[in-house]
N, C-alpha and C positions, 0 to 999 in steps of 0.2 A: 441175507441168510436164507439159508431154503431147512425146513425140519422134516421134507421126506420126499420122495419120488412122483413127481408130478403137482407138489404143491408149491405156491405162488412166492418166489422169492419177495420177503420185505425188509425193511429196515427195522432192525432191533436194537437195543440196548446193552453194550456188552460191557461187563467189567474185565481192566485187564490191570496183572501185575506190575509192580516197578522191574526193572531187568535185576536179572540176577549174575552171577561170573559168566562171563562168555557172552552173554546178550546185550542185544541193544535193541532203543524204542526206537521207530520208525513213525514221523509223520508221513501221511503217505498224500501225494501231491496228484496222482494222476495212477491211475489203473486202465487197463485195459481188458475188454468183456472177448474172452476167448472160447472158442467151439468147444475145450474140456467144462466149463464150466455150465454151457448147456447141455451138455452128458450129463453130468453131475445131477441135472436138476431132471432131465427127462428120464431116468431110468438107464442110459445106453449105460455109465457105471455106476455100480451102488455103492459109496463111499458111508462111513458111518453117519445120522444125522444124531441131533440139527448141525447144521454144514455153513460154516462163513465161507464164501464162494470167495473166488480171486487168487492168481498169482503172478499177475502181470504187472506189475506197479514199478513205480522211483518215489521216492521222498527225501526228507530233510531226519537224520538224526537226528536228533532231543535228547535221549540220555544214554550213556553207555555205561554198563556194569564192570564187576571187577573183572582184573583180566582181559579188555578190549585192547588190542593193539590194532586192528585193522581200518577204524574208523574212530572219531569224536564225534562228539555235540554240533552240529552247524555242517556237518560234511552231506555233500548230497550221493545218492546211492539209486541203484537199481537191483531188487529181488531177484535171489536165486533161487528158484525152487527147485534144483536138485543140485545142492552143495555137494560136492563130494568126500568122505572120508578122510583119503590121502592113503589110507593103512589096507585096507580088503584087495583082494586077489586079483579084481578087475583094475581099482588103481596104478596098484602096483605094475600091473601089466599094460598100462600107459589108456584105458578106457574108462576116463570118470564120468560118464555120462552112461554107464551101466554101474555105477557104486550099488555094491548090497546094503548100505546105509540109506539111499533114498528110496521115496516112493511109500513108504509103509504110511497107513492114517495116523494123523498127529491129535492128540487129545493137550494143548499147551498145557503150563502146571500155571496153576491158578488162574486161568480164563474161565471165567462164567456168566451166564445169562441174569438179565436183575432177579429174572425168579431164581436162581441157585441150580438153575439147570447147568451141568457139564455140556460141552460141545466139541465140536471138531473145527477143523479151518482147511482149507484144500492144499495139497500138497506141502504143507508145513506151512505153511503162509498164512491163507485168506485175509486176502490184500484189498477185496472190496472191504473197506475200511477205512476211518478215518485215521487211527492207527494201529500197528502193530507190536508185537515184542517179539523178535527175533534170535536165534541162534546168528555168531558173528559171522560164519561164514556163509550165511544168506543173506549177507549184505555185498556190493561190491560199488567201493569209488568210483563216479564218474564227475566229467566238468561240471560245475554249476551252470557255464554259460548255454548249456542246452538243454532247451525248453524239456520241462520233464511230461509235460505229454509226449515227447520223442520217444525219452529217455527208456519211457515205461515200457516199448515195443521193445523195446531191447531183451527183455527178461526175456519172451517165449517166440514171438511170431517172427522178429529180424535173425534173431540165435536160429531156432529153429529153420527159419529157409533158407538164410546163409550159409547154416552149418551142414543140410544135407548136400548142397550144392557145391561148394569145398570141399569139406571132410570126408562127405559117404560119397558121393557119388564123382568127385574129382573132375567136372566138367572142365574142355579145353577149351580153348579157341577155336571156334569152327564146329564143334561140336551141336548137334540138330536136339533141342530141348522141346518137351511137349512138357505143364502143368497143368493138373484137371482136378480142380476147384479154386475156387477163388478168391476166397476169404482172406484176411489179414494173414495168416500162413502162408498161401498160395502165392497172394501178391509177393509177400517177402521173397520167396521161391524163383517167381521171374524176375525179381531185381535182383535177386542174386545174379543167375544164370546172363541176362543181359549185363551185368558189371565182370563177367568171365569172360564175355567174346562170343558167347552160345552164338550160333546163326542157322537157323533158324529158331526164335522163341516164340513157340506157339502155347500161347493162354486158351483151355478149352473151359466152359461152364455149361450148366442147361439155363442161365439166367440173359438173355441179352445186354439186360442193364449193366452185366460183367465187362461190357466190352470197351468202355471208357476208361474204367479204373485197371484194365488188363494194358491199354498200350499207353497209359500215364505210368504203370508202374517201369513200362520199357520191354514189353510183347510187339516183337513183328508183326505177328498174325492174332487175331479170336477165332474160334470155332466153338460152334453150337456141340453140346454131347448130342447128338441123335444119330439116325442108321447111318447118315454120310458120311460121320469121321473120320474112318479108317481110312475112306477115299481120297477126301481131304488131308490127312496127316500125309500118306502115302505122293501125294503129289506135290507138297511143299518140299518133298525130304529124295526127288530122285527116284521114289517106285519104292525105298526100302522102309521107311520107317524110321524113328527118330533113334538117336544114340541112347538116349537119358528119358524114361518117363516119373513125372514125379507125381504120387498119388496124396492130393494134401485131403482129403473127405473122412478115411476112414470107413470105407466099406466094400463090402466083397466085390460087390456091381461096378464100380470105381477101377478099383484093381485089373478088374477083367480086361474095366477101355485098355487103361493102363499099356497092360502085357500087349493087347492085338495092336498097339499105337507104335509098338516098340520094333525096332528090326533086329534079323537073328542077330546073336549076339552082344544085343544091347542090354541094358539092365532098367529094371524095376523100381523107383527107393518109394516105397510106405511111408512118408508122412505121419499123414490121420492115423488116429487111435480111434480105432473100431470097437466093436463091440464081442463079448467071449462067443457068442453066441450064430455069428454072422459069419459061416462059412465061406471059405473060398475054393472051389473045384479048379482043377486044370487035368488035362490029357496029359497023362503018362509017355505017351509021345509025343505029343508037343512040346512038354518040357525039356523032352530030348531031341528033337529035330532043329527045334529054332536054337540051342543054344543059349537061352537068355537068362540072367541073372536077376532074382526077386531079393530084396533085401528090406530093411527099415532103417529109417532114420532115428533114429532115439535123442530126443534133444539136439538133433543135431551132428551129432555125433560129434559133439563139442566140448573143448573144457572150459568153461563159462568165465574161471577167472584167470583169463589167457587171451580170449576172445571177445568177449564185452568190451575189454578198454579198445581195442582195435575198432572194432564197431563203433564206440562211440566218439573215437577220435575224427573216425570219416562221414561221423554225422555230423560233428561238431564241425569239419573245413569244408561240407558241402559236398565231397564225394560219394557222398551215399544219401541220396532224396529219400527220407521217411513221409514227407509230408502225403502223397498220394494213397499212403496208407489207412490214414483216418477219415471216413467218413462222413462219425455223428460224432460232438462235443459234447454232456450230458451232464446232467447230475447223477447223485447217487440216488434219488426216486424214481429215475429212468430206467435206470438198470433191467428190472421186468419187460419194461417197451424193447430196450435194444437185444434182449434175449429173444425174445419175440419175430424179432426181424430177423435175426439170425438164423431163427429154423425156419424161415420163410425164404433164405437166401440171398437177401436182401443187405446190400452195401459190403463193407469192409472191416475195419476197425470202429465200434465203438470206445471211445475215451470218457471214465468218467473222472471228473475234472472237480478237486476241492478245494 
């Protein structure tokens, strides 16, 4: 739990309610430490505090309230943090991964601190947790037989770079892909793109140490972000630049590689969630000479209970390697450490593990 911007996430004491109609308790078996969740605590968003971080997690059911048809007691699950309505204007128009029901801060009903402090939890969740109380449709069935530290990538970082890579950005076979950042998103990003056919996948970071975990996730190439990239991008792709850039960082600086990594007529997908504040410039004629298309990925651009069991089916027979994703194994007092290492750039997926 973090109680404000820039102070030390620790472990606290929470009380939480029995489920009520439509809810269920989640034991939560395995979380994943994610780049929103270091926003969260460094200031890049200011969500209300005090703040229970997390919404990458799977667990084990324990109770479900009245009115649960989607799961029981003993079913194992993976979090949704952006359930979608079903009813609002974007549903209905076939995008639940822009629902006007998600995203708003959640304040649970009857969650509170041993002192009687009210709180928040990150994106309806906060899954660093031992457990949860859940709305039912943040819950979604997966096999038990896969290990729920897999399980838990599934919520944000496999959704998420799977889903820009299919859904937004529709990579073909032969198609020339550049990823630039490297993190648990990232990686997901190029095993996406490499389980497509992409040819060339070029994993770019400013870390060296990226360039293991970049051609274990299934990267042809690594490149360093510095002044020679464009050179290098440009010469693995023919003189032109790549079809697909995908920006997993979240900042304007990023974006920019992005665009110049890109050939005319190629397109941009945003990733990273940046900050309100961290402009992005481009040439008014550039954006008209090269042709190229900037867009975002938003979750994906995926509907989670459509696509998760797919995902987990092909983690579950082996066609889809999660394991290069995790890094560090951790507890829940770690958590601070793998935050840590994350804005230092260091590793991949932290899992913390209970």
């Amino acid at each position: 739990m973090v109680r404000g911007v820039g102070a030390e996430p620790r472990v606290e004491q929470i009380t939480l309610p029995a489920p009520g109609p439509g809810e269920v308790r989640v034991a939560i078996r395995a979380a994943g430490i994610c780049h929103s969740d270091l926003s969260m605590v460094n200031g890049t968003l200011t969500p209300p505090y005090p703040l229970v971080l997390g919404h990458e997690a799977a667990g084990i059911v324990v109770a479900a309230g009245d009115r649960v048809d989607r799961v029981r007691a003993g079913d194992h699950v993976v979090l949704n943090w952006a359930p979608p309505c079903r009813e609002c204007w974007y549903c209905a128009h076939g995008e639940p991964w822009l629902c006007a029901a998600t995203g708003a801060p959640a304040a649970p009903r009857g969650t509170a601190l041993a002192d009687g402090a009210s709180l928040h939890v990150t994106l309806g969740l906060g899954a660093l947790a031992e457990e949860v109380v859940v709305a039912e449709n943040a819950v979604i069935p997966v096999p038990a037989e896969l290990p729920c530290e897999l399980t838990a990538l599934l919520g944000c970082a496999v959704l998420t770079g799977f889903g820009a890579v299919r859904r937004t950005a529709g990579v073909a076979a032969g198609d020339a892909v550049a990823v630039i950042g490297l993190g648990g998103v990232g990686l997901a990003t190029v095993a996406a793109a490499r389980a497509a056919g992409a040819a060339p996948v070029i994993a770019v970071d400013r870390a060296e140490n990226k360039r293991e975990l970049a051609i274990a996730a299934g990267a042809s190439d690594f490149l360093l972000s510095d002044d020679t990239l464009n050179r290098s991008v440009r010469t693995l792709t023919g003189g032109r630049g790549v079809d697909h850039a995908f920006e997993c960082v979240g900042r304007a600086a990023t974006i920019r590689v992005a665009w110049r990594a890109t050939r005319r007529g190629g397109q941009v997908i945003v990733v990273g969630m940046g900050a309100r504040d961290d402009m992005l410039e481009l040439s008014a004629l550039d954006i008209f000479h090269s042709a190229r298309v900037l867009r975002s990925s938003v979750y994906g651009s995926s509907d989670p209970d459509r696509d998760l069991p797919e995902l987990a089916g092909a983690a579950l027979d082996g066609t889809l390697d999660l394991a290069p994703l995790i890094t560090d194994r951790i507890v829940l007092d770690e958590a601070p450490a793998a935050l840590r290492r994350m804005a230092r750039g260091e590793g991949a997926r932290s899992v913390v593990l209970f």
